[in-house]
N, C-alpha and C positions, 0 to 999 in steps of 0.2 A: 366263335366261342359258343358251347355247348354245353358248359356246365358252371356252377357257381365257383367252383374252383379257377375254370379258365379265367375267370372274369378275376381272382385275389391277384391271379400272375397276371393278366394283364395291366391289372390297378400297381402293381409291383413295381412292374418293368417301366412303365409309363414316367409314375415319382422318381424312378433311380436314374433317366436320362435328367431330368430335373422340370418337368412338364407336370402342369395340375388338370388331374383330370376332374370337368365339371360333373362330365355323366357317362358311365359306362353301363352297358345294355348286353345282350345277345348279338354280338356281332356289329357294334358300333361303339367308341369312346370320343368322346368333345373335352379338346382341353382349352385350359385358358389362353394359350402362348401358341403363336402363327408357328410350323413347326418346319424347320430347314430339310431338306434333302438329307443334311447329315445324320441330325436328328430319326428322321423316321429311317433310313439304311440302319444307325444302331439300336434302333426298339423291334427293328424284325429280325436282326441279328438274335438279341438276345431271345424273340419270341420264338424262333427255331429250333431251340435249345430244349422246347417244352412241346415242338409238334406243333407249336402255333406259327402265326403269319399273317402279313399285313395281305389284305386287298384291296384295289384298287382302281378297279376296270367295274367297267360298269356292268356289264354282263355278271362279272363275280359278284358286287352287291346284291345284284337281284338274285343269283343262285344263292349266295349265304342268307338275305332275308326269308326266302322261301324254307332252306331248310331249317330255321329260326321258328316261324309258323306251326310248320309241323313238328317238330320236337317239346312246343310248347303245349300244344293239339293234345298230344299224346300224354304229358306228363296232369294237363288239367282233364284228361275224360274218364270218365266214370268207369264205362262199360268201354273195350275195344271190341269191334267188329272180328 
């Protein structure tokens, strides 16, 4: 997720599976409710629908935090090089 929009439809899709999300971020949401196989298969369904998608793997985490850092880098700096 890379924009505050991504983050309305994440918050969207999240409630309409029927899941409370506690905190939703740049690339991470924490819900209340442990969430089944079934459950996440149809919240990256419907996130596909919008270009979005779950990850998973841990390599992917670390590549989405990183590009989370810099995207944020850039929208708080002053002056760009």
């Amino acid at each position: 997720m890379v924009c505050l929009c991504c983050i309305h439809i994440v918050k969207m899709e999240v409630e309409k599976a029927g899941c409370t999300p506690i905190a939703i971020d740049f690339g991470i949401v924490k819900v209340k409710e442990d969430l089944t196989d079934k459950v996440l298969d149809e919240i990256s369904k419907k996130l596909q629908k919008y270009g979005l998608g779950l990850i998973n793997t841990f390599k992917s985490i670390i590549v989405e935090k990183i590009k989370t850092i810099v995207i944020r880098y850039i929208h708080s700096a002053d002056i760009l090089p």
